[in-house]
C-alpha positions as CSV (number, residue, x, y, z in Angstrom):
1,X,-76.4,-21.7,58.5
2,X,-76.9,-18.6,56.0
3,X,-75.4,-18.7,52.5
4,X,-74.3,-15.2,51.0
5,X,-74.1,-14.8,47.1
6,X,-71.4,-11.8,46.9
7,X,-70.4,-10.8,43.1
8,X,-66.5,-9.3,44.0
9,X,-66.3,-8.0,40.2
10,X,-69.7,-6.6,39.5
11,X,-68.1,-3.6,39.5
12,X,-65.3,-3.9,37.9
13,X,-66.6,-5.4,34.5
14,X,-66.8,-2.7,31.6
15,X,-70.3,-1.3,30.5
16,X,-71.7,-2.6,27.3
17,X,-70.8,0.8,25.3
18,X,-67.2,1.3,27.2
19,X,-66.7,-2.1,25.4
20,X,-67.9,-0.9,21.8
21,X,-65.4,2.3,22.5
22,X,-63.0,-0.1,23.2
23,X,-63.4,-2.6,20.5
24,X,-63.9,0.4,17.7
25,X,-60.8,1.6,18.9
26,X,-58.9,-1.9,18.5
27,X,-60.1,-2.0,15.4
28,X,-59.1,1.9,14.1
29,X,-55.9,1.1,15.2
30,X,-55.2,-2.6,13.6
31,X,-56.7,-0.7,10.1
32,X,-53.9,2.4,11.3
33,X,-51.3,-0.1,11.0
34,X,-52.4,-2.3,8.8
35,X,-52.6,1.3,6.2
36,X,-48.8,2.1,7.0
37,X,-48.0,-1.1,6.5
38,X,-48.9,-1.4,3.2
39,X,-48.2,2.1,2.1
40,X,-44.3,1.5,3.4
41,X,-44.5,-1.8,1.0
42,X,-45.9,-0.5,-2.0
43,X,-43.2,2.4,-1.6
44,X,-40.3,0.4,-0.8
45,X,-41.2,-2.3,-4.2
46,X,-41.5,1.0,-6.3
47,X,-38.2,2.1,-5.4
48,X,-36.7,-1.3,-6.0
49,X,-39.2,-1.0,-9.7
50,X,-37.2,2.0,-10.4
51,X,-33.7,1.2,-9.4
52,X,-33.9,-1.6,-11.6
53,X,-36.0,0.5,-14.6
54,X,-33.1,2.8,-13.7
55,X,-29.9,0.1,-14.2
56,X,-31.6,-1.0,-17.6
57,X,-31.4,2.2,-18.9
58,X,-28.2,3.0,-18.0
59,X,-27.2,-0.4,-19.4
60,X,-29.0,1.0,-22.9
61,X,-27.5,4.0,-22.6
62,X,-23.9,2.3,-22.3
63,X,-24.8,0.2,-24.9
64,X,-25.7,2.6,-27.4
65,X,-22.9,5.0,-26.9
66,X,-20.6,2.1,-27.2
67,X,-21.8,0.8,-30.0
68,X,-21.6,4.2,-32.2
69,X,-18.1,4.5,-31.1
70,X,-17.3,1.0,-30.9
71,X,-19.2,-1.2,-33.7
72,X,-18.9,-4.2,-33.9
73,X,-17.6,-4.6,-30.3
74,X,-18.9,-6.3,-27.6
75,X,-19.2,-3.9,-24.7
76,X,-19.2,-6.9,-21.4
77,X,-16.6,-9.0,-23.4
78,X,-14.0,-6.2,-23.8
79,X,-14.7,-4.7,-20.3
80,X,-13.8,-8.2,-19.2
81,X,-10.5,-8.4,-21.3
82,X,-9.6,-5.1,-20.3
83,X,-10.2,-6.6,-16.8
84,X,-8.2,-9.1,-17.1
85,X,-5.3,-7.0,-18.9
86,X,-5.5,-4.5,-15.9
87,X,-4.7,-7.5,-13.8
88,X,-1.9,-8.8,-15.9
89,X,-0.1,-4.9,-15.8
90,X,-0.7,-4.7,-11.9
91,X,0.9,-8.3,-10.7
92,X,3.4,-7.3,-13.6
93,X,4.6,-3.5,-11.9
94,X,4.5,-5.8,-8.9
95,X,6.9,-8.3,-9.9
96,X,9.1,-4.9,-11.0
97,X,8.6,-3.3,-8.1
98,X,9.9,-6.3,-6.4
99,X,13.0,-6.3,-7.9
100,X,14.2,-2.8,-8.1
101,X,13.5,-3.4,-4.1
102,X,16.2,-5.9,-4.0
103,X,18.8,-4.2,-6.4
104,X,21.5,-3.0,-5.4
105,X,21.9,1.1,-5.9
106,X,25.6,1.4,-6.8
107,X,24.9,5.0,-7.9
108,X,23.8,5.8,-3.7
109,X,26.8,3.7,-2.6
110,X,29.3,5.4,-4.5
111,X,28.2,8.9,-3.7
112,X,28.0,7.9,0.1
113,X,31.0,6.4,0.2
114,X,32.5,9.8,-1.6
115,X,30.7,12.0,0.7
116,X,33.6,11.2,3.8
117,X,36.3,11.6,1.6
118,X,38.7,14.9,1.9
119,X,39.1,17.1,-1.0
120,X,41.7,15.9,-3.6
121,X,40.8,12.4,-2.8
122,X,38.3,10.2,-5.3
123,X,36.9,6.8,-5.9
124,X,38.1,4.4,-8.5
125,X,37.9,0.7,-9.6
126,X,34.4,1.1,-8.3
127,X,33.0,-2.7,-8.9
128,X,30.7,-5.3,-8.0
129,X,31.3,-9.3,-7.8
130,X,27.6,-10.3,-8.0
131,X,29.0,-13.9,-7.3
132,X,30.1,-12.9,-4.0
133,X,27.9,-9.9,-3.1
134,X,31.5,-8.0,-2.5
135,X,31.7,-4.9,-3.3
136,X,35.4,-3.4,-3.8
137,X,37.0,0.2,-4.9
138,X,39.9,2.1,-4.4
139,X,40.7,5.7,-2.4
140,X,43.2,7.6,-4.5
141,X,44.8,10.7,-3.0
142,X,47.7,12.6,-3.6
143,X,50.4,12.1,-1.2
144,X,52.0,15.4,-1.1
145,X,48.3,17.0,-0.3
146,X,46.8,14.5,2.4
147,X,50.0,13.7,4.2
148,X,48.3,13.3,7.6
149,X,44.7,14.5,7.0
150,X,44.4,11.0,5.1
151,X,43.5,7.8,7.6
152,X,41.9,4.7,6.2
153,X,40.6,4.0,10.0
154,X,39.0,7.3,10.1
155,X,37.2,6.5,6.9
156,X,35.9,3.2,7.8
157,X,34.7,4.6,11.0
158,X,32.9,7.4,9.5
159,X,31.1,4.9,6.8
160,X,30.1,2.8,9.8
161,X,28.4,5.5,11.2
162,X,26.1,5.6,7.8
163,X,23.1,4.3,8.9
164,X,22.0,3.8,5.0
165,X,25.5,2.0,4.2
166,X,25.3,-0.1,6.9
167,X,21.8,-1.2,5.8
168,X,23.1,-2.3,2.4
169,X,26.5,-3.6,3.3
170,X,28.7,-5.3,6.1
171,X,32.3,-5.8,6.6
172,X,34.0,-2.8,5.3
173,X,37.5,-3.2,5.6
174,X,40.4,-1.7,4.3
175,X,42.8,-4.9,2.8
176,X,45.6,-3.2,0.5
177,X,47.5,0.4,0.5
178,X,50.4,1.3,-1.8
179,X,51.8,4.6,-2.9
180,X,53.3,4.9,-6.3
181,X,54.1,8.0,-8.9
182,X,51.2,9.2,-11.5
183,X,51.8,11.9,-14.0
184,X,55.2,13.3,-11.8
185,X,52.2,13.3,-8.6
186,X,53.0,10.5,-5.7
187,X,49.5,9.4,-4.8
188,X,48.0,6.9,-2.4
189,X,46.0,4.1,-3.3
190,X,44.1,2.5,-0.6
191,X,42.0,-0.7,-1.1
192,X,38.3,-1.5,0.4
193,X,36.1,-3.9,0.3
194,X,32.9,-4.8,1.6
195,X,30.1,-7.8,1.9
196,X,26.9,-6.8,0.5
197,X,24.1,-6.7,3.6
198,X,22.0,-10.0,3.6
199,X,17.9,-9.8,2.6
200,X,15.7,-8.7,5.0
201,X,18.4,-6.6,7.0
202,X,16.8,-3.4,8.1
């Protein structure tokens, strides 16, 4: 039996110079990189050299226009009192703010409650039991005048209809009404009263 000796990749291996090309070009382009590299370091720590050559001398330049205005001041320890002072105002317009949002605006009440009255007729006794949250007043009109243009009824439902009153109050009701004689005038007096809306109605 014959034995044949075939090479299958005789052909297919590089020529000694193709290799050198090869290699000499692996080799430009590791020293390519290897350039950039280092060029993008060196640039990126002489930035960072600067910002901080740059934060020193603004922290100079701070310094020395504090201290000719300011001597014998320290510029850190009274930027962190004022700080702290800052923080002390702000939770204190908070705590105000807070309240005025819970007080009651009698001033807004009485002029809504004014605005459905007919002409000739006012408000008085206009007060407010803070022990109860009831707020209570009178309607005064003269008799003579409103004879039937004046209805308690129609006032109350016209108040109801007040989207602001009904936020701060609740239970408007009408409880006493009397006539009697003022200054040779007859005049109506008619009663209200009202609960004071609980917290966190809208």
């Amino acid at each position: 039996m014959m034995d044949f000796k075939i090479n299958l990749i005789k052909n297919k291996v590089p020529s000694l110079e193709k290799r050198r090309f090869i290699f000499a070009g692996i080799i430009l382009y590791l020293f390519v990189c290897g350039f950039v590299l280092v060029s993008l370091s060196y640039r990126i720590t002489a930035n960072f050299v600067k910002i901080d050559k740059d934060k020193e001398a603004v922290a100079l330049l701070e310094k020395k226009i504090y201290t000719q205005n300011f001597p014998g001041k320290n510029l850190y320890a009274d930027a962190s009192k004022m700080k702290t002072k800052i923080s002390q105002y702000v939770e204190a317009l908070e705590r105000i703010n807070n309240v005025l949002a819970k007080r009651i605006d009698l001033t807004t009440l009485f002029l809504r409650f004014s605005a459905a009255l007919p002409i000739g007729a006012h408000i008085d006794n206009f007060k407010l039991d803070n022990l109860n949250k009831v707020l209570s007043f009178y309607v005064v009109a003269p008799e003579d005048k409103m004879r039937g243009t004046f209805d308690t009824s129609k006032l109350i439902s016209y108040w109801k209809n007040d989207t602001y009153l009904m936020s701060q109050i609740e239970h408007i009701q009408s409880s006493i009404s009397r006539k009697q004689k003022r200054k040779e005038e007859q005049i109506s007096i008619s009663e209200f009263s009202c609960s004071l809306a609980k917290e966190g109605k809208p």
